[in-house]
C-alpha positions in Angstrom: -4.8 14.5 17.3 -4.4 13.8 13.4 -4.4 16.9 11.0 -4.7 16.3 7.4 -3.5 18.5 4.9 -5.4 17.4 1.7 -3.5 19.9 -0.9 0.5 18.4 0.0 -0.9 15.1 0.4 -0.1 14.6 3.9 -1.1 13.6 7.3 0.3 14.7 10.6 0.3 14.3 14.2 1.4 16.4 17.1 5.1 15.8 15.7 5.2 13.5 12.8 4.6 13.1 9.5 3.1 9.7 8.1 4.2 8.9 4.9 1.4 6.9 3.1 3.5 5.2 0.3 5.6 3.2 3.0 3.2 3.7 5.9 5.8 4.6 8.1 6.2 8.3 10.3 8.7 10.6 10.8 9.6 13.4 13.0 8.4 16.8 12.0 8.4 20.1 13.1 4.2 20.9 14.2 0.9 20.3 12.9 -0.7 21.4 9.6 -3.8 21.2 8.4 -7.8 20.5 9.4 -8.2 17.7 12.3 -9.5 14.6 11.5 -10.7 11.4 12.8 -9.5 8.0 12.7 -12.0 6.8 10.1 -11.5 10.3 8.1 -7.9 9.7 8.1 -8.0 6.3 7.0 -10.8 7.3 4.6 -8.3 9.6 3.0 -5.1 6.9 2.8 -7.4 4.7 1.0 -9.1 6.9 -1.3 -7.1 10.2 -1.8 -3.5 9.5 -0.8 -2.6 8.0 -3.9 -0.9 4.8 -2.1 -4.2 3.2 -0.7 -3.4 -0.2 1.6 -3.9 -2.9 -0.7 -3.6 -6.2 2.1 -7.4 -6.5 3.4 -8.9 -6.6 6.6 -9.8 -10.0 8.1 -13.3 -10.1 10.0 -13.6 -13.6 11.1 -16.6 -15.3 13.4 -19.2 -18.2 13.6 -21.6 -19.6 11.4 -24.0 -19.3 14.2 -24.1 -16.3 15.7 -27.0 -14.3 17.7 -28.4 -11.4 16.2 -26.8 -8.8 18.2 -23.3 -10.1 16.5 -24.7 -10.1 13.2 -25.9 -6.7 13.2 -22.2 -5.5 14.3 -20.4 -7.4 11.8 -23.0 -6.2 9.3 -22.2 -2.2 10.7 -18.7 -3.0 10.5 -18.6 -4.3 6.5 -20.4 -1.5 5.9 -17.8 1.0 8.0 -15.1 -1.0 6.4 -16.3 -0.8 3.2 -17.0 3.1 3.1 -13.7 4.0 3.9 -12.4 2.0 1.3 -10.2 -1.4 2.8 -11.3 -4.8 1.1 -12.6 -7.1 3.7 -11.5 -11.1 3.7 -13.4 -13.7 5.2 -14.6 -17.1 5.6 -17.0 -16.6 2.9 -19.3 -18.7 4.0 -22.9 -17.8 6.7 -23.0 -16.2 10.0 -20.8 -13.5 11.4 -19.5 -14.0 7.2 -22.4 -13.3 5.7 -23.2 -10.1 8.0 -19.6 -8.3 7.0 -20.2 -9.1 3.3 -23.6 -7.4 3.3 -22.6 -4.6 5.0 -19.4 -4.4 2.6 -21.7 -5.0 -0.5 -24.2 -2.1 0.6 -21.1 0.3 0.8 -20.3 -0.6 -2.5 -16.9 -2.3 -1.2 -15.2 -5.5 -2.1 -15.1 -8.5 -0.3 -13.1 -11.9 -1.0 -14.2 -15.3 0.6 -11.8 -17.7 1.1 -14.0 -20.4 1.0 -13.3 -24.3 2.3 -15.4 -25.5 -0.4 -14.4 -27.1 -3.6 -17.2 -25.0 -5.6 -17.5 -21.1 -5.6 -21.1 -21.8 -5.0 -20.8 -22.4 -1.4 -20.1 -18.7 -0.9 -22.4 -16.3 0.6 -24.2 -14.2 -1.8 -22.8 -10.6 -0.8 -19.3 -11.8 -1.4 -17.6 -10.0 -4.4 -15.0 -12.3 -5.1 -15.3 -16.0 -4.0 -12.1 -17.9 -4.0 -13.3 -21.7 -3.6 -9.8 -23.3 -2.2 -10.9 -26.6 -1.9 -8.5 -27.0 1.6 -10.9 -27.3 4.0 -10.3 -25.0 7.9 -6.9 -25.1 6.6 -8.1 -21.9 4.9 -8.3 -20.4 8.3 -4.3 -19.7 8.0 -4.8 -18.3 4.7 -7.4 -15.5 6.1 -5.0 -14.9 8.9 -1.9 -14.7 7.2 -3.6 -12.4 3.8 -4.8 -9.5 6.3 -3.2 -7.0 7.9 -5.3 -7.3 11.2 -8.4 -9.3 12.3 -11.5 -8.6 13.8 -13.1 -11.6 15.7 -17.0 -10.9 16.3 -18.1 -13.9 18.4 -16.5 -17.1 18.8 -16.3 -20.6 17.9 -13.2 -22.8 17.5 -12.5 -22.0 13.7 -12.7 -18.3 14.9 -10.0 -19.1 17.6 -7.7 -20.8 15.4 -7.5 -17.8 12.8 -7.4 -15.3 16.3 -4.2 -17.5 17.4 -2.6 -17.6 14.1 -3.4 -13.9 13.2 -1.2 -13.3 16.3 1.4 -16.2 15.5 1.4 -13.9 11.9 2.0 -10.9 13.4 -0.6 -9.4 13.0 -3.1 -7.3 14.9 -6.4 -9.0 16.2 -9.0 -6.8 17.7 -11.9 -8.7 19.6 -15.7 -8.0 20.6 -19.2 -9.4 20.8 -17.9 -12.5 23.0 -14.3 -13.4 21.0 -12.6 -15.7 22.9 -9.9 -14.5 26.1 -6.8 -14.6 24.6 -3.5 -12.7 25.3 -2.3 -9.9 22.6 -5.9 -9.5 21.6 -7.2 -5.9 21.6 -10.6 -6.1 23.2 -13.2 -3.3 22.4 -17.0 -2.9 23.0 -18.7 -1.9 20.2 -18.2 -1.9 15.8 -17.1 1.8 16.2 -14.2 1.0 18.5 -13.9 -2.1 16.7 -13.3 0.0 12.9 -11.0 2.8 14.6 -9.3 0.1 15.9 -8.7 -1.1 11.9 -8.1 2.4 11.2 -5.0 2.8 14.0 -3.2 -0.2 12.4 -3.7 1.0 8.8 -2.0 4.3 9.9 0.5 2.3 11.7 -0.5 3.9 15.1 
């Protein structure tokens, strides 16, 4: 259980102490504070602790993608975006699109790291489009800029960034159909998908 106490600036669990400017814990004597969730606690690093977790989060998935997937990367943008992380993406349609609406009606930022020679080709919801002219190769780009991944769906651009998200590193969390591969943290729905986020922001 995490306890938050918002006067000294500090969150807690059972017997640590998480220090937000490094995002590293240490022991402590005991508990203080109100309990808090996942999403609250990240909620707070981002937009109270004074040392918010710049890096973004990676949401990665097809340009064609059912409906059911777009409405969970739409829910997750907007999660994502409440609390307060930038999201990076593709930039482009599809599972893209979805987590840059739901980012733009949270009033959070999104960057797409587009394939495209022109800023033009981005989606409309994205905040910032970076047009880097490198083709897929900007698939290593999203992986390696975020601090974890979530892969909605799949297609083989989404598998490439899922592989070298883990060759990076970094955490990759996978639902709505993301391909079977090993080290990938599977989870069932956009709520288990953003807590998920949350646990690697906090470094849990």
């Amino acid at each position: 259980m995490l306890t938050l106490d918002e006067k000294a600036r500090a969150l807690f669990d059972a017997q640590r102490r998480f220090d937000p400017a490094t995002r590293q814990w240490s022991v402590h004597d005991g508990d203080q504070g109100k309990p808090v969730s996942l999403v609250e606690a990240a909620t707070w690093l981002q937009r109270r602790s004074g040392h918010p977790l710049r890096q973004p989060v990676g949401v990665i998935g097809p340009r064609e993608a059912p409906e059911a997937s777009l409405k969970i990367a739409e829910a997750i943008g907007r999660a994502l975006g409440s609390i307060g992380f930038t999201v990076v993406c593709g930039g482009r349609q599809g599972i893209m699109e979805a987590v840059c609406r739901g980012v733009a009606a949270a009033g959070g930022i999104s960057i797409g790291l587009l394939p495209d020679t022109e800023a033009s080709a981005a989606n409309p919801y994205v905040t910032i489009p970076l047009a880097t002219g490198i083709g897929e190769a900007r698939n290593a780009i999203v992986a390696r800029s975020a601090f974890c991944l979530v892969a909605i769906g799949d297609s083989f651009g989404t598998l490439s960034e899922m592989a070298l998200g883990l060759q990076f590193g970094r955490p990759v969390i996978g639902l709505a159909g993301a391909a079977a591969v090993a080290g990938v943290l599977y989870v069932a729905t956009a709520d288990e998908a953003v807590d998920a986020v949350a646990r690697a922001a906090l470094a849990l």
